[in-house]
C-alpha positions in Angstrom: 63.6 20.8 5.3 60.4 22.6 4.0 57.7 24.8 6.1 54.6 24.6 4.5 51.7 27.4 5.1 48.0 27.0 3.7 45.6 29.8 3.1 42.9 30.6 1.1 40.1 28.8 2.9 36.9 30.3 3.7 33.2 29.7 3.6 31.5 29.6 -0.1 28.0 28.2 -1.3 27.9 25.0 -3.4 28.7 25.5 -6.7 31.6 28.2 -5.8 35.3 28.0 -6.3 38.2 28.6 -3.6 41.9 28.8 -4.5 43.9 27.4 -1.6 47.9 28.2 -1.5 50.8 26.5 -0.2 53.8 28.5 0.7 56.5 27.2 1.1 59.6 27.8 2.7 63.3 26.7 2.9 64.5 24.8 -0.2 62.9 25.5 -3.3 59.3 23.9 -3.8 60.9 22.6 -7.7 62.6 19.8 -5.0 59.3 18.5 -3.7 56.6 16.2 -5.0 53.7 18.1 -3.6 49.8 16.9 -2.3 46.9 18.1 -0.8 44.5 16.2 1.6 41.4 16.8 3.5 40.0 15.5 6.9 36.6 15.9 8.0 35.4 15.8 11.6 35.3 11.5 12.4 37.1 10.7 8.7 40.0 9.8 8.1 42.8 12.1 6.2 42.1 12.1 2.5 43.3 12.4 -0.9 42.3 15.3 -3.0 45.4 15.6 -5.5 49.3 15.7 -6.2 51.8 16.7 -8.5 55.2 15.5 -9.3 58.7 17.6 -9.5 57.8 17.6 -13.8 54.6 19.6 -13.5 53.0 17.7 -16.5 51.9 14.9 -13.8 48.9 15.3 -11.5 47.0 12.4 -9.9 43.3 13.5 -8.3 40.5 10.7 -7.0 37.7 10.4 -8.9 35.8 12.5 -6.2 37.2 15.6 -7.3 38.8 15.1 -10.6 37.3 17.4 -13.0 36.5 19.8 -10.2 40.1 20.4 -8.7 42.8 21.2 -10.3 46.9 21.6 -8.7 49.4 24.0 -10.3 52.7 24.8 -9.0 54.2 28.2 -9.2 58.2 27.5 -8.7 59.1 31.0 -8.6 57.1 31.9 -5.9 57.3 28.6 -3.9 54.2 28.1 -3.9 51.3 25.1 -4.7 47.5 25.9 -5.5 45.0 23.8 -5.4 41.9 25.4 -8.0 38.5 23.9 -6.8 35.6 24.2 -8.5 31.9 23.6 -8.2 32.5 22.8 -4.7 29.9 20.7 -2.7 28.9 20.4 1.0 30.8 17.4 1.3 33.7 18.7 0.3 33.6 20.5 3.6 36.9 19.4 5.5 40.0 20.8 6.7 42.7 21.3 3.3 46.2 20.1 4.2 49.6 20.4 1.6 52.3 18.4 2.1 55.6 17.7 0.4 58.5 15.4 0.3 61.5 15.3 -1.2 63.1 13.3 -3.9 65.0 12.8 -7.2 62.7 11.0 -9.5 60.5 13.2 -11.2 57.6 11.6 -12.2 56.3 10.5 -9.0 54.1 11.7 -6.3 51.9 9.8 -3.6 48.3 9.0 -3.2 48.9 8.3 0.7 49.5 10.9 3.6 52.2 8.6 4.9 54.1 9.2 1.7 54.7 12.7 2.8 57.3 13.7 4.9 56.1 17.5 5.8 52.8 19.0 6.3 51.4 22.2 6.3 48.8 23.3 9.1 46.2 23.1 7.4 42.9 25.7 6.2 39.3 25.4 6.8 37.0 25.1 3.7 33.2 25.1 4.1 30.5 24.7 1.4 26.7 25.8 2.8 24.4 24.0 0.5 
């Protein structure tokens, strides 16, 4: 099993970057494919990237790619989520989630993909 902490949120104007981290804890993070979602107030949970177990695969929506970026840090146990020219929609609360399998190359689009989630950090963009 996994325990999965968020930080790094904050308030920033658009056009500002934030680096959100995942910490995780209990077996190493290099076990886990690995995603991060947001939720707005009213909307449903969504999907702003993921990585597999073989770091050279990420997956983003088109709503962020080019903006976001996911890295993992296996050392450290720990995911980040790079986001970049941020804009007052993406105002939401950032969730990372994990779950744990053999196959390398794969990693879900889907929150009910993911078996453990973090608790999640507030990220606000002021226009």
């Amino acid at each position: 099993q996994v325990q999965l902490v968020e930080s790094g949120g904050g308030l920033v104007q658009a056009g500002g970057s934030l680096r959100l981290s995942c910490a995780t804890s209990g077996r190493g993070v290099s076990s886990y494919a690995l995603g991060w979602f947001r939720q707005a107030p009213g909307k449903e949970r969504e999907f702003v990237g993921a990585i597999t177990r073989s770091d050279g695969n990420t997956y983003y929506p088109d709503s962020v790619k080019g903006r976001f970026t996911i890295s993992r840090d296996n050392a450290k146990n720990t995911v980040y989520l790079q986001m970049n020219s941020l804009k007052p929609e993406d105002t939401a609360v950032y969730y990372c989630a994990a779950r744990e399998l053999n196959l390398l190359l794969v990693a879900g689009t889907t929150p009910t993909w993911y078996d453990y989630w973090g608790q999640g950090t507030q990220v606000t963009v002021s226009s």
